[in-house]
N, C-alpha and C positions, 0 to 999 in steps of 0.2 A: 303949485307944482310947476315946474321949469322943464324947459325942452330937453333936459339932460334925462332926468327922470321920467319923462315919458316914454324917452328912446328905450331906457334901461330896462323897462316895463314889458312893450314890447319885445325886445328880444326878449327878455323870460319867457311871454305867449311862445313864440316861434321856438325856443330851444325845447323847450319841458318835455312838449309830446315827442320828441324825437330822444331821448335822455331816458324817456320810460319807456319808451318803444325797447329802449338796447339795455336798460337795467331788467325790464321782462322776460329779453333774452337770456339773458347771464343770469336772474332768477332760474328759469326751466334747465340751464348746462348743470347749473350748481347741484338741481334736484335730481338730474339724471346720472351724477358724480356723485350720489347720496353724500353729498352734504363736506368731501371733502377737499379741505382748501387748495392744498397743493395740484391735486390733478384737475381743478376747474381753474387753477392760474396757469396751469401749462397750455388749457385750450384758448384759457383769455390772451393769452400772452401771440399766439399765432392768430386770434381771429381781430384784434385791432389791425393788425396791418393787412388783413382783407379788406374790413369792414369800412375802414377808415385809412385810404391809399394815400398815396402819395401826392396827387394834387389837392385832395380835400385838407390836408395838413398844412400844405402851403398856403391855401388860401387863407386857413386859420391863422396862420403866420402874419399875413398881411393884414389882415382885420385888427389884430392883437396890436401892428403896429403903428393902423390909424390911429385907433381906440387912445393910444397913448401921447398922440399927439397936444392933446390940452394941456400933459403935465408938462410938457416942454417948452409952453408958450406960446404951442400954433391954434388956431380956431377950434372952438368948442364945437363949430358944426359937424369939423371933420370927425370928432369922436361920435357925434351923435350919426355921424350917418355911418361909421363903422358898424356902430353896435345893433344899428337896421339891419346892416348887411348880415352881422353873424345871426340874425331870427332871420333872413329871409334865406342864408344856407343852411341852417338846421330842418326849417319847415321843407324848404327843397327834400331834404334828405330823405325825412321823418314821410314823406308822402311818397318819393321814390322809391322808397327800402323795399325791395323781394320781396314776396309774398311766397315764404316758401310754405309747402305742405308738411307738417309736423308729426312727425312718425308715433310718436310717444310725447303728447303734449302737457303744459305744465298741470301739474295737480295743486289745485288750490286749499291745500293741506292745511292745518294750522299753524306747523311748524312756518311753510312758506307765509305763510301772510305777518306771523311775527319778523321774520326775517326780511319782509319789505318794508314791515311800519319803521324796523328801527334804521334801515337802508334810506329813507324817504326822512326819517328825522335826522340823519347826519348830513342830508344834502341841505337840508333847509338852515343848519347851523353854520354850513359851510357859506350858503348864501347871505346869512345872516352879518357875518362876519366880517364878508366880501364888502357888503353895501350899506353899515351898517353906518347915517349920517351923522354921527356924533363923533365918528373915526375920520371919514373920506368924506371930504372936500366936493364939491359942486363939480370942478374941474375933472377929479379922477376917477370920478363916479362908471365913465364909460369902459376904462382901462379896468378899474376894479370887477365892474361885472362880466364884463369879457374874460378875466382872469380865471374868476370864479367857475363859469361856468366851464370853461375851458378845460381846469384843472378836473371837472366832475367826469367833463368825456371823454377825455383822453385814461385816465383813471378810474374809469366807472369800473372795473373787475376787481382794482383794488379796495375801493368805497365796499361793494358787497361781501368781500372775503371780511374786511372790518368789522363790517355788520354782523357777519356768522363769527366773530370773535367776540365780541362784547355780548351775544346772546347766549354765549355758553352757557354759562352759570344759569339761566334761564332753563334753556335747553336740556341741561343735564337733571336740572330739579323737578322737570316735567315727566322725561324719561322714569326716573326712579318711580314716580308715583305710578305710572302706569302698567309699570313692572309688576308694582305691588299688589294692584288690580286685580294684576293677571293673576298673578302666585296664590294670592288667596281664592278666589276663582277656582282655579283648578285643584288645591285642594280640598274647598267645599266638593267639589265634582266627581272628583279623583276618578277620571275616565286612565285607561288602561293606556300607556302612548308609547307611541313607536318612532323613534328617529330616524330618518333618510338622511343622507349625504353620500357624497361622491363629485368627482371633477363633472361627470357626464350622467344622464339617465336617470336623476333623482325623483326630478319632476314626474316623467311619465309614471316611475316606480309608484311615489307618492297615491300616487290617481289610482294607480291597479288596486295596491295592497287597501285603501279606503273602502274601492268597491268592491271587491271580496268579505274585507271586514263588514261591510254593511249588512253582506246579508245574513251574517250572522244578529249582530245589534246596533244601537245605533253609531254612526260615525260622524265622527267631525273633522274635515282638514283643511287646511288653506286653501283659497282661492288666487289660481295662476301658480307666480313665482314667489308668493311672501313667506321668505327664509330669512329672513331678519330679526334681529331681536324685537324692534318693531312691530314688523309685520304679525311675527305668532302672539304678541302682545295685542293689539290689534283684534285679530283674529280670536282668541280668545274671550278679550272684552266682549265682543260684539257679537259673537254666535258661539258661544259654549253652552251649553244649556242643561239640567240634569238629568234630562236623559240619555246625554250620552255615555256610551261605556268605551268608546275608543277614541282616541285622538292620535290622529297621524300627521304628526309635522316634519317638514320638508326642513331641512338647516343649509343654507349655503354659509361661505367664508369668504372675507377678503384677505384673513391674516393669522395670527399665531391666537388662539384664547375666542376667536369667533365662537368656534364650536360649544367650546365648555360654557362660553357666557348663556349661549339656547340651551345644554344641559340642566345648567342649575337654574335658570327657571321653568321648564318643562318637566326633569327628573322625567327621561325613557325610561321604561323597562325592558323594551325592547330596540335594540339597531340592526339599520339597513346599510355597510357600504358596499356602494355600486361600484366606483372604478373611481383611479388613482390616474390623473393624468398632466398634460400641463393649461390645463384652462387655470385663467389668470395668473399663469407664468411671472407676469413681470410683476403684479403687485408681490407674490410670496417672494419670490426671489430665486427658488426652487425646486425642486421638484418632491426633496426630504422633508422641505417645511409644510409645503403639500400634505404630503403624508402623513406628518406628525398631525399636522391640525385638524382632518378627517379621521385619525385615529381616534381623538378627544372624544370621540362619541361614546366609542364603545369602551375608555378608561370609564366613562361614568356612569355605567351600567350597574346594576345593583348585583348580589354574588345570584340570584337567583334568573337573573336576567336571560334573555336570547341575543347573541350577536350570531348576524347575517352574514354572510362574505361571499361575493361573489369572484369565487375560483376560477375562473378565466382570466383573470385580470392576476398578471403574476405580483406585482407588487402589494393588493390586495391578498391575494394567494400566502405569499410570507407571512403577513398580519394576520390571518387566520392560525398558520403552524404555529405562532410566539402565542398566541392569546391564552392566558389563565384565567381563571377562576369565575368565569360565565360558561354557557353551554353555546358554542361553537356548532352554527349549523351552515353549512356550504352548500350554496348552490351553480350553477355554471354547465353548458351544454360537451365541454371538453372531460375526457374521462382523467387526463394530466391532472387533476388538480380534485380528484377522487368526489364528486362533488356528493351530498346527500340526495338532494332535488336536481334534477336532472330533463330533460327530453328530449323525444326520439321523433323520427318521421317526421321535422320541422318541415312546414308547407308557407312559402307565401307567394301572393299573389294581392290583383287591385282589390280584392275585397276583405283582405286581411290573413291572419295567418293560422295555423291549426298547428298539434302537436300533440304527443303521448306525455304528457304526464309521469313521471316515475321519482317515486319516495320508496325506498326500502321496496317491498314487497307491493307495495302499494302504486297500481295504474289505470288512467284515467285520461280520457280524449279532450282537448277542450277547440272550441274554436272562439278567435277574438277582431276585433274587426279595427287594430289598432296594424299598420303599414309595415312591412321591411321584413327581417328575419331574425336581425337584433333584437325585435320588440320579445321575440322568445324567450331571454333572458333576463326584462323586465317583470315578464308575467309568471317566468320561475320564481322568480324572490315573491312577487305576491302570492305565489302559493304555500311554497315554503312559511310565509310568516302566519297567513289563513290558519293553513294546516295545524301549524305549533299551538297556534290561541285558539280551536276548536272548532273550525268551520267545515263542514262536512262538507265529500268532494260534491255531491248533487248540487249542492249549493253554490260551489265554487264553479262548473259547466255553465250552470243557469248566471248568473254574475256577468261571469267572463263573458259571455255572449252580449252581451249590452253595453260591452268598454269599446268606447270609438277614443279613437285622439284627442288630446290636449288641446288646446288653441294652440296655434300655432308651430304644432310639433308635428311635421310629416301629414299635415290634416287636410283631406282629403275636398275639393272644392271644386265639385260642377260649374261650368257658366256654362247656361243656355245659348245654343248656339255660336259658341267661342272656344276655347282651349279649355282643358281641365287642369286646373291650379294646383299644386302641391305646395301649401305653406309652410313652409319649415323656416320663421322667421327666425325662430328660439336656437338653433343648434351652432354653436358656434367655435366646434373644436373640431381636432381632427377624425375621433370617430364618429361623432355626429354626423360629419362631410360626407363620409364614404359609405355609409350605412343609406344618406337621402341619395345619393349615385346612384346607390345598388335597387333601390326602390323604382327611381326614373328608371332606369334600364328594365326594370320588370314592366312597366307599362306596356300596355297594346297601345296601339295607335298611329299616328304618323310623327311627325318631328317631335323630336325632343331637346326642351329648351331650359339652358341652365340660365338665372339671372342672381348674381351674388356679386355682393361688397369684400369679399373673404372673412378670413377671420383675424381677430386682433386680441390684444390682453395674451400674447403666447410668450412675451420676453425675445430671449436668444432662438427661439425654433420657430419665430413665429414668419421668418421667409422660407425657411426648410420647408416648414407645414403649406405655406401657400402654394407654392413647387407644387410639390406635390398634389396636390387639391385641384391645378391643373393638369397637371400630366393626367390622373383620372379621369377625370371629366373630358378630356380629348378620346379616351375609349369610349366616351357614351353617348354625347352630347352632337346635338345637328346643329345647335344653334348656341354661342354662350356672349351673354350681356353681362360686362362687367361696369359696378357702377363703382366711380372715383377710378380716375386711368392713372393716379399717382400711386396711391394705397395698394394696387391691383396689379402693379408691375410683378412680384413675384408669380403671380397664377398666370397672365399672360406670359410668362417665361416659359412656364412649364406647358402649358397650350404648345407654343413653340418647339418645343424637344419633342414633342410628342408628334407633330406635323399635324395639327390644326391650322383646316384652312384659313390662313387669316380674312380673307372676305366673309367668312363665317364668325368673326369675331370681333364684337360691335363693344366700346368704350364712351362711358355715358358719365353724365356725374347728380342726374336726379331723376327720383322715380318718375318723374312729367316726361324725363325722353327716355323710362322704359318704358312707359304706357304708349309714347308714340310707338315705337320701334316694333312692340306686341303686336300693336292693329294693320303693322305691314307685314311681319312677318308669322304671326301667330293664327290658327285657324280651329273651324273643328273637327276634334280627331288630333291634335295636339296635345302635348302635355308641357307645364311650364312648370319647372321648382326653383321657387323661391329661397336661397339656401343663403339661410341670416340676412338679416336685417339691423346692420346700424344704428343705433339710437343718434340723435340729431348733432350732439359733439364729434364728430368722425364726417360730418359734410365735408365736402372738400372745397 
């Protein structure tokens, strides 16, 4: 082995780990972009020229053009000490890289680990290829690996997006089988199922309408957010079991046929939608496609079925009047939109909220210890659907009484001698916004402290909406931390028009200097809402 080849060696030691360091990266954006290529090349495409500035490229520049000095006929040492230098700037790198805290970190799912193996066998072909001595010469061997690697790191988002292209076919042949899993599954089981969707309020609805269901018989529903085909596939496989008589699943969308593709393999006989809004704006395009693709639910209803509609919600409201041939039951706190299910005497407060109950003839107190005044119109639709599938109201009182929050939805968080946390990491539209405001603002206590990234995924409304989301929070809020002061420029605007003292308005861009900023400013007898939380693609 010759000094060329030992150099060329080394720099491999020195590059790799820094190369898997940022391919782990771009694995975790890719999973938190469920898997799709376009929108994890739109983030890769701005985070190489963070991650990888402007001197770091030059100096790449300059290595590349040692490296190359042997083909030219200058000394082999200069390539050989090139090809040190780029293992001794990778390791550099690879040990200085941030140590950021990861909000939602990777899942080492099956799907990802296929998606590394064949991510890690295209770099090794790539290298292969690079250095392969039956092709390149003793002489180019330094240029060649430098090349090689070079091309990996500068391009490592397109190597991974590859990788999820040539797995397809894998990918898609896994999918079906697990489908089929499912499908047979639940009709060996044939538990009773009820659909949720809507832009906002799915989730929490999910949770009410399961625990009421329960205490009729047994239930079964996702755990968190898995509204995916996936996920209820998933879910299904792994805890369906024959005892159960109901299944409640949660359906989100990113596009046209989402919905129908969780119909046809759950087949509801019942649906829930909640509201019509513009959450994920820019993937739909919007806000009719919206509609049409939350509709899908309750087109796939059987004739004997229940569709839900929550009548407050006027575009909801329409799709109620047009709906044929299911039985049509509304419910909504507003008397406009004539609802069936209904309440009165809506009470809330920090320990949660109470109401009357009213069906037809039919009235009933309940108290629930889920936050806001909105949650009122979650826990109508779980009665509403109770009620229809035969859950007596005794049992619906006694239930209701035991529904605390979601993770992460308005959920309610003592710290022993510190501030009381309101986590509302999940809510990330505009009623969601002003519903966790209205909550902070009912708080007893002393300062009240907003800390939000805003919200994204709105399209064209989505600076209207941030505006806006400041201007509110300047009626309520003593203290507000906004983290990313780039992303945040609309809600600090709206702060502004509002006459929010700006000494009162601190711009951050990671949760390590909101947690500083708490410990100076936060006390107890405080309250802090946490109002959305970013997944790690949206750092600034």
């Amino acid at each position: 082995m010759n000094v060329v080849d030992v150099g060329v060696i080394l720099a491999i030691i020195g590059w790799l780990p820094f190369w898997l360091a940022r391919m782990a990266r771009n694995l975790h954006i890719f999973q938190l972009e469920e898997y799709e290529a376009r929108r994890f090349l739109r983030w890769w495409i701005g985070d190489v020229g963070r991650s990888l500035g402007l001197p770091v490229r030059l100096l790449m520049l300059v290595l590349v053009a040692l490296a190359a000095l042997p083909v030219v006929g200058l000394p082999v040492l200069a390539g050989v000490v090139a090809t040190l230098g780029w293992a001794g700037l990778f390791a550099g790198l690879f040990v200085r890289r941030p140590r950021t805290m990861q909000k939602k970190p990777l899942v080492w799912t099956a799907r990802a680990k296929r998606l590394l193996g064949v991510t890690l066998a295209l770099a090794v072909l790539a290298l292969t290829i690079s250095l392969n001595p039956l092709a390149v010469a003793v002489p180019y061997r330094s240029a060649a690996a430098i090349l090689g690697m070079g091309l990996l790191t500068v391009f490592d988002g397109l190597v991974i997006a590859l990788a999820n292209l040539l797995a397809q076919p894998v990918e898609a042949a896994v999918r079906r089988f697990y489908r089929w899993r499912a499908h047979r599954k639940l009709r060996a089981v044939a538990p009773y199922v009820v659909g949720v969707t809507g832009s906002y309020g799915k989730t929490s609805t999910k949770e009410i309408i399961a625990a009421l269901l329960a205490a009729k018989d047994a239930t079964l529903k996702p755990p968190g957010s898995y509204n995916t085909l996936m996920g209820l596939c998933l879910t299904i496989n792994r805890w369906l079991e024959p005892h159960h008589r109901f299944f409640v699943a949660e359906m989100g969308a990113y596009g046209r046929g989402d919905i129908k593709a969780l119909c046809d393999l759950v087949s509801p006989s019942a649906g829930v939608l909640t509201a019509i809004g513009p959450e994920h704006l820019e993937r739909f395009g919007s806000i009719e496609a919206i509609e049409r693709t939350k509709y899908e639910l309750i087109e796939s209803l059987p004739k004997d079925g229940f569709a839900f509609f929550n009548v407050d919600d006027e575009r909801v409201r329409r799709l109620a009047d047009a709906t044929r041939g299911v039985r049509v039951i509304r419910y909504g706190l507003l008397p406009d939109g004539h609802p069936d299910v209904t309440a009165e005497n809506v009470r809330s407060g920090p320990s949660g909220i109470e109401l009357d109950v009213v069906r037809g003839d039919e009235r009933f107190h309940l108290r629930c210890g889920l936050l806001g005044r909105h949650n009122a119109l979650n826990v109508i639709a779980g009665v509403a659907v109770a009620r229809e599938l035969g859950v007596p109201p005794e049992a619906i009182i006694e239930a209701a009484a035991a529904i605390r929050a979601p993770e992460h939805r308005l959920q309610l968080i003592p710290t022993p001698g510190g501030p009381t946390i309101i986590d509302d990491a999940y809510n990330a539209n505009p009623v969601g916004v002003r519903a966790a405001l209205e909550v902070l603002a009912e708080m007893p206590g002393g300062k009240k402290i907003l800390v939000t990234p805003g919200m994204v995924e709105l399209g064209p409304v989505e600076e209207e909406e941030n505006r806006r989301f400041g201007e509110a929070a300047a009626a309520v809020c003593d203290l507000v931390i906004l983290v990313g002061p780039r992303r945040t420029q609309p809600i600090q605007a709206g702060l502004v028009a509002a006459g929010f003292p700006e000494d009162r308005l601190h711009l951050v861009r990671s949760l390590a200097e909101v947690t500083d900023l708490l410990r100076l400013h936060a006390g107890p007898g405080d309250v802090v809402l946490f109002c959305n939380d970013l997944p790690d693609q949206y750092n600034e």
